[in-house]
DSSP file (Angstrom, degrees, kcal/mol; ACC not computed):
  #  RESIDUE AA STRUCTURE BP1 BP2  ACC     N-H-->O    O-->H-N    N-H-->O    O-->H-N    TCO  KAPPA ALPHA  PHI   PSI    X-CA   Y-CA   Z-CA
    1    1 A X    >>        0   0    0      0, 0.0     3,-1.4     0, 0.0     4,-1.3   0.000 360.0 360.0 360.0 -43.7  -30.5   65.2   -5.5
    2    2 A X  H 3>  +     0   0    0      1,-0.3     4,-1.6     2,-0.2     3,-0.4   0.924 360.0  54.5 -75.6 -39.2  -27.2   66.9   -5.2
    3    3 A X  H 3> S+     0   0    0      1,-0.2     4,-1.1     2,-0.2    -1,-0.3   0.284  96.0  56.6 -82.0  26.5  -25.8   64.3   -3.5
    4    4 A X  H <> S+     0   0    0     -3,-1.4     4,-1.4     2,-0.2    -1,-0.2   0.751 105.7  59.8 -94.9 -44.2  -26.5   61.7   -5.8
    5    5 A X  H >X S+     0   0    0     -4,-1.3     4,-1.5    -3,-0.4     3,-0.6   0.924 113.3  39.2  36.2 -95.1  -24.4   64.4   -8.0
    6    6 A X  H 3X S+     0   0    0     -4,-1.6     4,-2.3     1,-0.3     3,-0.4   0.893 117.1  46.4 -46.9 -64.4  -21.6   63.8   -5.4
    7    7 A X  H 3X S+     0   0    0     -4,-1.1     4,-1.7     1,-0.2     6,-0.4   0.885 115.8  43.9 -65.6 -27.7  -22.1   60.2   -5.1
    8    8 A X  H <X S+     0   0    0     -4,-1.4     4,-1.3    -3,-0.6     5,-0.5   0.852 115.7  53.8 -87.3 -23.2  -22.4   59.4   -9.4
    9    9 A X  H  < S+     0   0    0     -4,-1.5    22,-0.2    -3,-0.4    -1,-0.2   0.869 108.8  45.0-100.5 -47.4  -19.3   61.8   -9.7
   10   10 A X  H  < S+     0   0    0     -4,-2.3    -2,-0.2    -5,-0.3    -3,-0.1   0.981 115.9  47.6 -50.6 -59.3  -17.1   59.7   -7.0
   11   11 A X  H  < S-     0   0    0     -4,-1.7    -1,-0.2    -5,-0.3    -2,-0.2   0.747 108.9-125.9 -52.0 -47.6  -17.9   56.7   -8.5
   12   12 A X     <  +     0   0    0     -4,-1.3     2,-0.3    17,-0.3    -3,-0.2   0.197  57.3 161.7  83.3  19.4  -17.3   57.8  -12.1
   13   13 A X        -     0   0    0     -5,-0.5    16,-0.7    -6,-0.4    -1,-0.3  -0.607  44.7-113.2 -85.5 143.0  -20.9   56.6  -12.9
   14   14 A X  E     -A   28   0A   0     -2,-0.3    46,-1.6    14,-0.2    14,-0.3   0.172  37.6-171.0 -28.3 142.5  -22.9   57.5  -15.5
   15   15 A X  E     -AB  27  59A   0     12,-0.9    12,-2.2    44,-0.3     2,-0.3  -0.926  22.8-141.6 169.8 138.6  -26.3   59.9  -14.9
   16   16 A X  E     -AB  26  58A   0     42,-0.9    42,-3.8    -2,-0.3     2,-0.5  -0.981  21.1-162.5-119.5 124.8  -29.4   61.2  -16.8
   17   17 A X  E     - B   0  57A   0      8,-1.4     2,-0.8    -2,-0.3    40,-0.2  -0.904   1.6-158.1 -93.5 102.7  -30.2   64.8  -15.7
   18   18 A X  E     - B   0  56A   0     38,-2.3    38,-2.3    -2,-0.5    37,-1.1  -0.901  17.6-142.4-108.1 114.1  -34.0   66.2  -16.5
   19   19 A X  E >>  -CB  23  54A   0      4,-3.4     3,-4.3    -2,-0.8     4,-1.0  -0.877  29.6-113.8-103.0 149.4  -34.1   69.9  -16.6
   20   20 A X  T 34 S+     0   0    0     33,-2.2    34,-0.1     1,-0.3    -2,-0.0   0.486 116.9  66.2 -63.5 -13.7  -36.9   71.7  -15.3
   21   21 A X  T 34 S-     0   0    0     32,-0.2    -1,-0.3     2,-0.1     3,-0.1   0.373 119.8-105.5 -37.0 -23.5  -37.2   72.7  -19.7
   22   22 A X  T <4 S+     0   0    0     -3,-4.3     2,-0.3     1,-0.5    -2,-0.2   0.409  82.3 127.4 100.0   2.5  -37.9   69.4  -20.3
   23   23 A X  B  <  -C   19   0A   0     -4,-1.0    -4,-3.4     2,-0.0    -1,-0.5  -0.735  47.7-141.8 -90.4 164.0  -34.5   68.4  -21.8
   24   24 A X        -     0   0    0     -2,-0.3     2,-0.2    -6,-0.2    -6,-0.2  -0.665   5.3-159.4-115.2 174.7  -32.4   65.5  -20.6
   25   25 A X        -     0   0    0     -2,-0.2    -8,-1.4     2,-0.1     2,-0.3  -0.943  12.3-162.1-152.4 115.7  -28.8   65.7  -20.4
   26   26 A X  E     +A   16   0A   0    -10,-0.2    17,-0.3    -2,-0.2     2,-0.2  -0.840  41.6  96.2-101.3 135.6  -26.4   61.6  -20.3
   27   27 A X  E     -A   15   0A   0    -12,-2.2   -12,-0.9    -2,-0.3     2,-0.4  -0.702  68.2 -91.7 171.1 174.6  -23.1   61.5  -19.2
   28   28 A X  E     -AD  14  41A   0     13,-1.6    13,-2.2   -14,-0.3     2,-0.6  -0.639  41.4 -96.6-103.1 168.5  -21.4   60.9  -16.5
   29   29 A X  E     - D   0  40A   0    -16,-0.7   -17,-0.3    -2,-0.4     2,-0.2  -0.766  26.8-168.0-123.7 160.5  -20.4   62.9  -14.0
   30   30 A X        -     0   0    0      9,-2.2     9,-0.4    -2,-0.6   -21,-0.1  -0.724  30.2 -92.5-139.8 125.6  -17.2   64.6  -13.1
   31   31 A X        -     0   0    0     -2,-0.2     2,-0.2   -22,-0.2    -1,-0.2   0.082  36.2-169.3   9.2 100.0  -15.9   66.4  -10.3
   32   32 A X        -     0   0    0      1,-0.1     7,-0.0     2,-0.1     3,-0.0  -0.774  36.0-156.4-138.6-179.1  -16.0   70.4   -9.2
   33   33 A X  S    S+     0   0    0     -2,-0.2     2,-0.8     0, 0.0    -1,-0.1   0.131  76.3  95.2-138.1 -26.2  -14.7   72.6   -7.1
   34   34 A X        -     0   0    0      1,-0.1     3,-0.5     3,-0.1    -2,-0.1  -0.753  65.1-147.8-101.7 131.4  -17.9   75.0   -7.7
   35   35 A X  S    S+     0   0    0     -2,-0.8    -1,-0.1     1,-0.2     3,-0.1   0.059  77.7  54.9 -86.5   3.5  -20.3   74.5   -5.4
   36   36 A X  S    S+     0   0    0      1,-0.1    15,-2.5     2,-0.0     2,-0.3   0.235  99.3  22.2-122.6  25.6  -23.5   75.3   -7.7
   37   37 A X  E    S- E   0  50A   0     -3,-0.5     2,-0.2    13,-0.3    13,-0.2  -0.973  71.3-107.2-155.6-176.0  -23.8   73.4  -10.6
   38   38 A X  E     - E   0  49A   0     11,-2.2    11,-0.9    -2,-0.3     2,-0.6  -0.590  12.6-136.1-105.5 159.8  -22.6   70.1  -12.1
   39   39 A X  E     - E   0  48A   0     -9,-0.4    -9,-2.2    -2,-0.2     2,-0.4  -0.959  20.7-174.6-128.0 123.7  -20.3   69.0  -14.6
   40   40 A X  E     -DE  29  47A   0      7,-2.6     7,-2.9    -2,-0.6     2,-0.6  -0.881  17.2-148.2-119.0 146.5  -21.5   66.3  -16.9
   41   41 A X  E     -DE  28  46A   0    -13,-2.2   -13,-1.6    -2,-0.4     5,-0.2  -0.953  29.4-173.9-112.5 109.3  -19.1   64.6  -19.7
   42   42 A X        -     0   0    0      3,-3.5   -15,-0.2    -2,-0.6   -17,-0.0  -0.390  41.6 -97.4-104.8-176.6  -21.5   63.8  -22.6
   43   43 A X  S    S+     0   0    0    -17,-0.3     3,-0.1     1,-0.1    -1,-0.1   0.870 120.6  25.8 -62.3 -24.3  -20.7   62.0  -25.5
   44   44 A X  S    S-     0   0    0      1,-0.3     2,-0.3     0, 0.0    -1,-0.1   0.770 129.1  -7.2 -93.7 -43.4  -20.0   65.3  -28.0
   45   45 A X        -     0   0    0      2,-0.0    -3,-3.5     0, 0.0     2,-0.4  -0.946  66.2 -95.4-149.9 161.6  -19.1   67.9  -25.1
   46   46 A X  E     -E   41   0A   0     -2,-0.3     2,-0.3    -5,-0.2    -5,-0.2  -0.769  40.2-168.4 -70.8 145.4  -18.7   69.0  -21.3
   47   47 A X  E     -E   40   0A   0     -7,-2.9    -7,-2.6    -2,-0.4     2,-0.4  -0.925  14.4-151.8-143.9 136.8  -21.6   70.9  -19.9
   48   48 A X  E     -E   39   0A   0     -2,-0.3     2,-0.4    -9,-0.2    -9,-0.2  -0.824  17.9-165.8 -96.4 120.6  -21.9   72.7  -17.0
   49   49 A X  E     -E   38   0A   0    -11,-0.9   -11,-2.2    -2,-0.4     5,-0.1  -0.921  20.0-128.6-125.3 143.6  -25.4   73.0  -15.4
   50   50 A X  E >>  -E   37   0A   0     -2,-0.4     3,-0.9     1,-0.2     4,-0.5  -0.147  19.3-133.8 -69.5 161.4  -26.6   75.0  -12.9
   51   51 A X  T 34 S+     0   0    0    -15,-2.5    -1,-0.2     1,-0.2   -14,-0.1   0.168  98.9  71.0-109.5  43.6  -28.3   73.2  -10.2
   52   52 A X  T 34 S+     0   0    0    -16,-0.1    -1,-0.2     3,-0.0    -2,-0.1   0.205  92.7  57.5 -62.7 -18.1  -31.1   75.3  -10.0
   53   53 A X  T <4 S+     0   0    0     -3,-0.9   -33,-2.2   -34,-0.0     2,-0.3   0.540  86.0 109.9 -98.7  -3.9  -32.5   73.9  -13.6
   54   54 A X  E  <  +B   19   0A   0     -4,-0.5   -35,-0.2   -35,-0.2     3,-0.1  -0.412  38.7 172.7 -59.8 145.4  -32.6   70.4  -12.3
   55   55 A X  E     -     0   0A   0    -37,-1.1     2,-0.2     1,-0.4   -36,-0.2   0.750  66.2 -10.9-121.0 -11.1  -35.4   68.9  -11.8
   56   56 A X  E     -B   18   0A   0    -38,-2.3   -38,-2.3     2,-0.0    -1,-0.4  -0.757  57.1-144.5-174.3 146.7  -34.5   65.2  -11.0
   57   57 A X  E     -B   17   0A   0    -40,-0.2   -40,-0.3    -2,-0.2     2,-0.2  -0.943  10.3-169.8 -91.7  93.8  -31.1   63.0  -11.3
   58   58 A X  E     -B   16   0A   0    -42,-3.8   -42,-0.9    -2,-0.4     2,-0.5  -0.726   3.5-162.2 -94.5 173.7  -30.8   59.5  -12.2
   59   59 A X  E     -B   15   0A   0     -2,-0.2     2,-0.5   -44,-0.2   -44,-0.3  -0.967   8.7-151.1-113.1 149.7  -27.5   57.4  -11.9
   60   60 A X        -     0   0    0    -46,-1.6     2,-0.7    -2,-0.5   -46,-0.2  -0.986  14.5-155.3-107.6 137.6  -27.2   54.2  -13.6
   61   61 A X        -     0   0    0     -2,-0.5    -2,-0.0   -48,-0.1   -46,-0.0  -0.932  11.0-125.1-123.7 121.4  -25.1   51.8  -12.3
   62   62 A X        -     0   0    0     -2,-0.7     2,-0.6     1,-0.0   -49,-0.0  -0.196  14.7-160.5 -53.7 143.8  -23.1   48.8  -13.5
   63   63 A X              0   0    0      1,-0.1    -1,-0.0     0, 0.0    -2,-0.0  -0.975 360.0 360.0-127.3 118.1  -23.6   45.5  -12.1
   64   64 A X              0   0    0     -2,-0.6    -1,-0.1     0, 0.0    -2,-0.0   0.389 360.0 360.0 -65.2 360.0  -20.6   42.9  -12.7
């Protein structure tokens, strides 16, 4: 799961995060230096979550 993280963040692709609370979180995601949680760029704001409240990652990915 965390390296799908790694891989949607390399890529610059886009990723739906369900946390274990039962919210989802869209955006894509962005680079860190911190080695437990994620940084997602959503449409309104950044938010950092830790990656002990995920509970599954998807990426979506463009096809040209």
């Amino acid at each position: 799961m965390i390296e799908e993280l790694h891989i949607a963040a390399q890529y610059g692709q886009r990723i739906i995060v369900r946390l274990k609370d039962g919210e989802k979180v869209t955006g894509k995601a962005l680079l860190t230096t911190f080695p437990d949680r994620v940084k997602v760029q959503t449409i309104d704001e950044t938010v950092w979550i830790p990656h002990q409240d995920i509970e599954h990652v998807e990426r979506l990915v463009k096809y040209h």
